[in-house]
N, C-alpha and C positions, 0 to 999 in steps of 0.2 A: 496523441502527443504531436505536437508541433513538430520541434525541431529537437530530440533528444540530447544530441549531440552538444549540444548549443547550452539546453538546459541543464546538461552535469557538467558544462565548464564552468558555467555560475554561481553551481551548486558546488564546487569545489572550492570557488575561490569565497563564496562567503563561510566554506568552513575551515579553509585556512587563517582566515581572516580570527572566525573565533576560536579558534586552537591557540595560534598567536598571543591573540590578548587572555588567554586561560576565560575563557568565556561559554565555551563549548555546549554546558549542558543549560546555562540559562539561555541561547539562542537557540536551541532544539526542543526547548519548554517555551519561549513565545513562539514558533514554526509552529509548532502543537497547537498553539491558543491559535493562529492564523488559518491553518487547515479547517479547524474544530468550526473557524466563525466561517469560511467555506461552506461545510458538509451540514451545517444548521440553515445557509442562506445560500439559494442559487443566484440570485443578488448579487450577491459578494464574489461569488466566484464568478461571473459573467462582469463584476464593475471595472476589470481591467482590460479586458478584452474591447470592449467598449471603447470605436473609434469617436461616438457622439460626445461623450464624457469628456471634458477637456483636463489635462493633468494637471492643471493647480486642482479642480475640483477632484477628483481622482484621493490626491494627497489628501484634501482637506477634510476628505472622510474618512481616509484612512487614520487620522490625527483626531477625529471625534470620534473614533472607536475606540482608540488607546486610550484616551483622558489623558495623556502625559507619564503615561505609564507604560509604554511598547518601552519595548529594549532598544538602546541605540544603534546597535549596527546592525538591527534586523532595520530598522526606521531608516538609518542612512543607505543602507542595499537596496531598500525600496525607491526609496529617494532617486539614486544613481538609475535604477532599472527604467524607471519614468521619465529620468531626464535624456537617458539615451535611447528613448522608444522603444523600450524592450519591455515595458510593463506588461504585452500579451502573452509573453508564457512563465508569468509571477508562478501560477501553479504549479507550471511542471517543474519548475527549478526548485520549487518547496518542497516539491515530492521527492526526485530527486536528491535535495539535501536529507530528505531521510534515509533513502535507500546509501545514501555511503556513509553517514553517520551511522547506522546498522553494520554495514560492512568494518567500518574505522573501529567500533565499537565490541562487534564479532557475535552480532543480534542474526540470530535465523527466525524467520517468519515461518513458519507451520500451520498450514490450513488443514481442519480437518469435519470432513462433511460427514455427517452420519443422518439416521430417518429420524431418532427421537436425540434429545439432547444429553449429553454425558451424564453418569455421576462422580461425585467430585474423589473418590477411590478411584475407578476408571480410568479419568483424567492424570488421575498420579500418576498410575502407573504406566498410561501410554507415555507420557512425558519422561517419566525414566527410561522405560524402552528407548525411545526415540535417543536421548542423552546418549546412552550407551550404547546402541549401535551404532550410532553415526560418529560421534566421537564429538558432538557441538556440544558444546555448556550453556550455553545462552539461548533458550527458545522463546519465542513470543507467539503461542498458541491463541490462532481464530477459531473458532466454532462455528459452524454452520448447520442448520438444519433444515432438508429437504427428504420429505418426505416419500417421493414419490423415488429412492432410490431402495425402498422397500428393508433391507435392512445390511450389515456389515459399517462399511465405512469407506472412505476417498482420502489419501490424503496425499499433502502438495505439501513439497520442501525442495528449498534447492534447484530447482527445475525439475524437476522427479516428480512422479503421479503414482499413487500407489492405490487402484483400484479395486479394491475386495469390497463392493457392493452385489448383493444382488442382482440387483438389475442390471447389472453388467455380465453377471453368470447369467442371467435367462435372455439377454442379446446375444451373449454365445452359442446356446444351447439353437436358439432359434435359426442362427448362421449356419449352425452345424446341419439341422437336417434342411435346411432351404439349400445347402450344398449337397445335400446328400445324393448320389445319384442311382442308387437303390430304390430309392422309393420313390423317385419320377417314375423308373423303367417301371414298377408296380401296376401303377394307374392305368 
């Protein structure tokens, strides 16, 4: 990220902006549809960055993407963002606007890495756990699956890591006797 700082005073004021007008959650549903045409085209996400791109063209595509159908105060924040030269960190300030609509909203993000993928009992019940211990009502659980952490589970909330994987126990294990100082003196 560019200029974070920068990016959530942006991202602030385009969600005061739709708080304001009671707009709220159809400007966090086209943010969605803008990320989403992002994360489908590196394209799209490098077309702002783009000092060669001049900002009428810039707009002009961004206007044959919508067909006339973007939301307006996402369309006029874009607008604004291009005329003040600010269209290079459009992403982060998107981002951004989700992470404090999350927080405004009282949405925790819950990563959880495991070797094979959940089953949907499993899933419940981690999610109530999770509810209930922490005391959040609202989780938006990611899934992840890597293999190579052999088996248990990682999970990320909050700034928190909570690592009961395997392969974390046999990093231990392995620290432990390469500290060991018994069985250097052995050899």
């Amino acid at each position: 990220m560019q200029n974070p700082r920068l990016a959530a005073r942006y991202a602030k004021s385009l969600i005061d902006i739709a708080v304001e007008q009671n707009q709220l959650e159809e400007v966090k549903a086209e943010v969605d549809r803008f990320i989403g045409f992002a994360k489908v085209s590196p394209e799209f996400r490098t077309l702002f960055k783009s000092p060669i791109i001049s900002s009428d063209k810039k707009l002009a595509i961004l206007a044959a993407l919508n067909k006339g159908q973007g939301h307006p105060i996402l369309s006029g924040f874009i607008r604004l963002l291009v005329s003040k030269g600010r269209e290079k960190v459009v992403n982060e300030i998107l981002d951004a606007f989700i992470q404090q609509y999350e927080t405004l909203k009282g949405i925790h993000r819950v990563k959880i890495t495991t070797a094979q993928p959940l089953a949907a009992d499993v899933k419940a019940s981690l999610l109530s756990k999770i509810k209930t211990d922490t005391g959040i009502d609202k989780v938006e659980l990611t899934e992840l699956v890597k293999e190579e952490i052999i088996g248990g589970f990682i999970l990320e909330y909050d700034n928190k890591r909570v690592d009961a994987s395997i392969q974390r126990d046999l990093r231990d294990v392995k620290r432990q006797f390469l500290s060991n100082d018994y069985i250097f003196n052995i050899r």
